[in-house]
N, C-alpha and C positions, 0 to 999 in steps of 0.2 A: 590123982587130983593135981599133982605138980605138973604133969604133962599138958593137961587142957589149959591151965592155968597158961603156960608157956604159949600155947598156942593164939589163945584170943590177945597175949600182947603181939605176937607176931603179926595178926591181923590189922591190929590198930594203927602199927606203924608202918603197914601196907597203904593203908587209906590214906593216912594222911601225907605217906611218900606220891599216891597216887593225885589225889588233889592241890599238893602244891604245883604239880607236871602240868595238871590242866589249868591253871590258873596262868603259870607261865605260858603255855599256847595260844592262848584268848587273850594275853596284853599283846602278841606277838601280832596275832591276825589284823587288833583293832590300829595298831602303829603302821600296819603295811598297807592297811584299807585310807585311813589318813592320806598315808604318801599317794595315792594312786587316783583319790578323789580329781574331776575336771575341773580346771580353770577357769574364773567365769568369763563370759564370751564377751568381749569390747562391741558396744553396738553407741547407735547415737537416736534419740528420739524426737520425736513432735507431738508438742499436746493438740488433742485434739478440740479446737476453737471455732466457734461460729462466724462463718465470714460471707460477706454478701457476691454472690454470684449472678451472672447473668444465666435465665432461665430458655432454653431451646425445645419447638416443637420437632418431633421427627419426623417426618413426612418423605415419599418417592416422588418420583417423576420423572421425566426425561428429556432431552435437550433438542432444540429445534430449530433450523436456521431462521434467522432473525426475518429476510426474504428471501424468496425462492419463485423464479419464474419457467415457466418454459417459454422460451421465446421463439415464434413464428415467422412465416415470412408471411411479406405484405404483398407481395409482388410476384406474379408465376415466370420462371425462365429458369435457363439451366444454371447451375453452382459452377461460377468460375474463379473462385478463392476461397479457401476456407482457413484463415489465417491463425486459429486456435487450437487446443487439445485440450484434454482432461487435464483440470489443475492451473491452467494458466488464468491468472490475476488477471481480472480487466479494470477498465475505472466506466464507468458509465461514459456511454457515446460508444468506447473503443467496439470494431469492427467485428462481428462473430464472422460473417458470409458476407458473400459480394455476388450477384446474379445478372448474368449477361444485362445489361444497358442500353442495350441497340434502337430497340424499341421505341422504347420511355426518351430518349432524349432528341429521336426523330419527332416523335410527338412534343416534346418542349419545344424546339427551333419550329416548329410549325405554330404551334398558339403562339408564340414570342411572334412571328411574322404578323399573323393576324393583326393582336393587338397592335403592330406597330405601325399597321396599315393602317388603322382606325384613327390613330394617332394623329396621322400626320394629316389625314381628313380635317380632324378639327384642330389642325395647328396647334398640338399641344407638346409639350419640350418635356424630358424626362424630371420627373414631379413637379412641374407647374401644376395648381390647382385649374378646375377647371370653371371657365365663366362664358357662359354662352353670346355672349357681345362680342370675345375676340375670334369666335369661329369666321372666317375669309366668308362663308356663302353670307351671314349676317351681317357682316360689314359691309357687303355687296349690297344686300339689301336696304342695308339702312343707309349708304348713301342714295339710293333711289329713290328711296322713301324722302329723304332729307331735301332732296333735288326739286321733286314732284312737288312738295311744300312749299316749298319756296315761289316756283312761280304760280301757284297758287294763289298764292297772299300778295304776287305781283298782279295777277286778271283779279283779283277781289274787289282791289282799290281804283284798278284802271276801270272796273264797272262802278265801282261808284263814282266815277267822273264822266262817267257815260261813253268811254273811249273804248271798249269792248261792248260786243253784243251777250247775251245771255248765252247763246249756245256756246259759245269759245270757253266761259265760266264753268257752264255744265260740263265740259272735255276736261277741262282741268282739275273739276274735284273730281270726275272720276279717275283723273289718274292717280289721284292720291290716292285714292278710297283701295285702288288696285295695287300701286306699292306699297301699304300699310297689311293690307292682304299677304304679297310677298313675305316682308319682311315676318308677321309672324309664322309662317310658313317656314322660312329660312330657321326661327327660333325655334319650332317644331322640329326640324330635323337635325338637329344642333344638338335639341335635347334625346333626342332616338339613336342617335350616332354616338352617345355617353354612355347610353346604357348598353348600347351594343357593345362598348369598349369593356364596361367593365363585366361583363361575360366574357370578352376574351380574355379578360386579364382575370377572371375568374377559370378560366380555363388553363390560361399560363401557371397559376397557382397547383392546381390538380397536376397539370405536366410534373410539376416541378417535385412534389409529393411522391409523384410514382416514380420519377429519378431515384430520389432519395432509398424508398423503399427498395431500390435494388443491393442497397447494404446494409443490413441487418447488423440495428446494431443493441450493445448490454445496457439494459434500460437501469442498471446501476451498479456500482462498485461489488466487487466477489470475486468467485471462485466459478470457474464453467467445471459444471460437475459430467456434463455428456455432453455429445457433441454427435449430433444423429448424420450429419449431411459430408459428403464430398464431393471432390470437382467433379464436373460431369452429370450429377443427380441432376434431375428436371424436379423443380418444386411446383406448387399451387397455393393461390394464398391460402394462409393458415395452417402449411405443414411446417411440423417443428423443425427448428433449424439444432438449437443447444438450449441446455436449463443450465441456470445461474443463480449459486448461491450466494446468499450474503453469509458469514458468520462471523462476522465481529460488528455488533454483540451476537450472544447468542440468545434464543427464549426456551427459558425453562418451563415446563407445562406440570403444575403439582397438583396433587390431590389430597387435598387435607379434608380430614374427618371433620363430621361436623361439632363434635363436641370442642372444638378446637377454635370455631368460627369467631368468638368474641376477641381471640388472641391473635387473631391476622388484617392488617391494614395495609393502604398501600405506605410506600417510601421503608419497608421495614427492611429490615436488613436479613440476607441470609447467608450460611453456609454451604458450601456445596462439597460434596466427594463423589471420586467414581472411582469403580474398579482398575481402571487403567492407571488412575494413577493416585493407589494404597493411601501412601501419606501425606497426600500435599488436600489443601482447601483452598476451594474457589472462592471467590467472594460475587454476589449477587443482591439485588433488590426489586422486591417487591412491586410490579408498576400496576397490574390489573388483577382486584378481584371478583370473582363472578356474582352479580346481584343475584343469584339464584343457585339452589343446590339441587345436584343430577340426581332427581329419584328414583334412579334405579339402584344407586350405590351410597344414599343419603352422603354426599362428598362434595365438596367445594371445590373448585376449579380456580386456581392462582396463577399466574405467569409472572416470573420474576424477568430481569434482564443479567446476564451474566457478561461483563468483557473478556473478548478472546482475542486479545492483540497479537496475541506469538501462536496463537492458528492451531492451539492445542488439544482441545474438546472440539468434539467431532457431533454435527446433527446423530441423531439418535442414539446417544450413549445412555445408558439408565444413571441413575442419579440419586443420592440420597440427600435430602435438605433438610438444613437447620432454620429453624423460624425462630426468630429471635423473640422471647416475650419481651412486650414492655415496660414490667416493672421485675428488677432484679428480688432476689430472695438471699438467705442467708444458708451455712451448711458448711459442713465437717469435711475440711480440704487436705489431705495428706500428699505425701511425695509419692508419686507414681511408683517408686523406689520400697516403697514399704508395703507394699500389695503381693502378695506372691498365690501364683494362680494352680490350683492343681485340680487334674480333671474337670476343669470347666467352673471349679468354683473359690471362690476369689476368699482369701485370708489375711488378717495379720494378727502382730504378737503384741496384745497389750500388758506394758510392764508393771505388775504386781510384786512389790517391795523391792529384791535379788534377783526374782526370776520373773519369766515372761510368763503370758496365758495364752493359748493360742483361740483366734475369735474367727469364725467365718461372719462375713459380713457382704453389704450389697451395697455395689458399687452405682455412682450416677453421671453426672456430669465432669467432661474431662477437659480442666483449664488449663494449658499451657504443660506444665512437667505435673501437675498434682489433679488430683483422684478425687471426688465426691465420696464419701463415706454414708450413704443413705442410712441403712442399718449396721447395727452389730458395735458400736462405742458411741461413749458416752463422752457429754463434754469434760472436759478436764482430764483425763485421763492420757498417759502418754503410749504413745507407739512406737515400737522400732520402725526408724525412715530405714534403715540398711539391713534386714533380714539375711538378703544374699543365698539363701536354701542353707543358714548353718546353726538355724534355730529351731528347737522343736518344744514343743507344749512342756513349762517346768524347767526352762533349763535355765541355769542361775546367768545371770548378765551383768556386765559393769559399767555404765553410763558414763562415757565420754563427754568432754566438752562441758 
């Protein structure tokens, strides 16, 4: 009896040597779990607040020189200059081709003779107008005319004093009656001789046109984008000599949906990007909308104008465009900064009490440094602007600032 007796104190003060051990372990574990706990993570936030934005349709299209000619000759002969290459700047007038002139200006010096022979027919002086009275044969005439008259009115009177006979009278009005004949005769060919002139001198005109056409020239300011001819080529009119672009400005060609239609006018303003060049915007405007939509594609047909002073977009580059609506909206703008994007879908951390919550959300309009928050936060609520990848769902934070 004394032996058991002995035994169950032994145990007793087993247990409770054993339980004070584990009590010491577990203050031990929970002081080093303390120490080791993380720091909460400094970050800085933006509430997220309703602010008025301008609103953008998204629309393609592509770029198109403003104009574009292929320019021909007028004139057939062989190419004896050809003073341009691809790329060379012209200003309107300046020279593409030059085509032998032999011809053409043998034919001008020959109408120029004509006319001058015509000319001096009817004594006319380099732009004197003309009056058929000063023509030499009419002044001929009309002084015979003038003559004849005269003594005329001299036998009139000598017969009325009985000092002529009637037949001497009868001689003299017909000599009148025959210089007044003349003279308008003289008037008649005064006035034929005019218009012969101005055929030649309608002829000197045409000379002078086909001179001209022996140089082909840029019927406006641009770019010679080809250049088909060299020395030597025999042309015919109407074969191409060079095409000449314009592109500054350029024309944008867009196709915007038709549910879109009420939201596009002319003078609107737009956006422009292209692949070539990632992050820069063009800026453009609006000048033609199409009174009618392509039913094959129910799509409206827009052309904006884009400036291209530094010759940088190129005719047919594709294009993405912004159509500016005309009344702004309001909407949840955050720092570009506060977005963080993984596998294609876009997050941030909204801060609940210590710690953050992590939100996916859908991103919209992008102004300047800061982000359209469509979906996923609510007004009032703050976000981490500075994520940085060093925050994850629950992790305690300290708000700076």
């Amino acid at each position: 009896m004394l032996r058991q007796l002995r035994f169950v104190v032994f145990l007793t003060a087993a247990g409770a040597v054993g339980m004070s051990g584990a009590a010491c372990v577990g203050e031990t574990a929970n002081a080093a779990a303390a120490t080791t706990a993380p720091a909460p993570i400094a970050i800085r936030t933006v509430t997220a607040a309703p602010q008025p934005i301008d609103r953008f349709v998204r629309v393609t299209g592509s770029l198109a020189a403003d104009e574009q000619a292929d320019v021909a000759a007028e004139a057939a002969g062989r190419v004896v200059l050809t003073p341009v290459e691809r790329g060379t700047r012209v200003a309107t007038g300046t020279p593409l081709a030059r085509i032998s002139a032999t011809e053409a200006d043998a034919s001008l010096r020959e109408a120029e003779a004509n006319a001058a022979q015509i000319e001096a027919r009817l004594g006319l002086a380099a732009g004197q107008p003309f009056d058929p009275a000063r023509v030499p044969e009419v002044l001929t005439a009309k002084a015979s005319l003038d003559w004849a008259q005269a003594d005329f009115n001299r036998i009139k009177s000598l017969l009325d004093q009985r000092v002529v006979s009637q037949a001497e009278y009868d001689q003299k009005l017909t000599a009148v009656r025959a210089a007044e004949q003349q003279y308008q005769t003289a008037l008649n060919g005064a006035q034929q001789s005019y218009r012969s002139l101005q055929a030649a001198r309608a002829r000197v005109d045409l000379a002078k046109k086909s001179a001209a056409d022996t140089v082909v020239r840029a019927p406006f300011s641009g770019i010679v984008a080809e250049r088909l001819v060299s020395v030597g080529d025999y042309v015919t009119k109407g074969t191409r000599i060079a095409t000449v672009v314009q592109i500054n400005p350029l024309r944008v060609q867009l196709t915007v949906p038709e549910q879109y239609l009420a939201q596009v006018s002319e003078g609107q303003a737009v956006r422009l990007t292209v692949d070539a060049y990632p992050n820069e915007v063009f800026a453009a405007r609006v000048r033609f909308v199409s009174p009618a939509l392509k039913s094959d594609q129910r799509a409206l047909t827009v052309e904006a104008i884009a400036p291209n002073a530094d010759g940088r977009l190129k005719p047919g580059l594709f294009a993405t465009a912004l159509l500016q609506q005309p009344h702004p909206s309001s909407a949840f703008l955050v720092p570009e900064s506060a977005i963080e994007t993984v596998a294609g879908t876009a997050r941030v951390f909204v801060v609940n009490g210590d710690t953050v919550e992590e939100r996916i959300v859908t991103t919209g309009e992008k102004v300047a440094d800061r982000i359209e928050i469509a979906s996923g936060v609510k007004a009032g609520e703050r976000v981490a602007s500075n994520p940085r990848g060093k925050l994850t769902d629950g992790a305690r934070v300290q708000i700076e600032g």
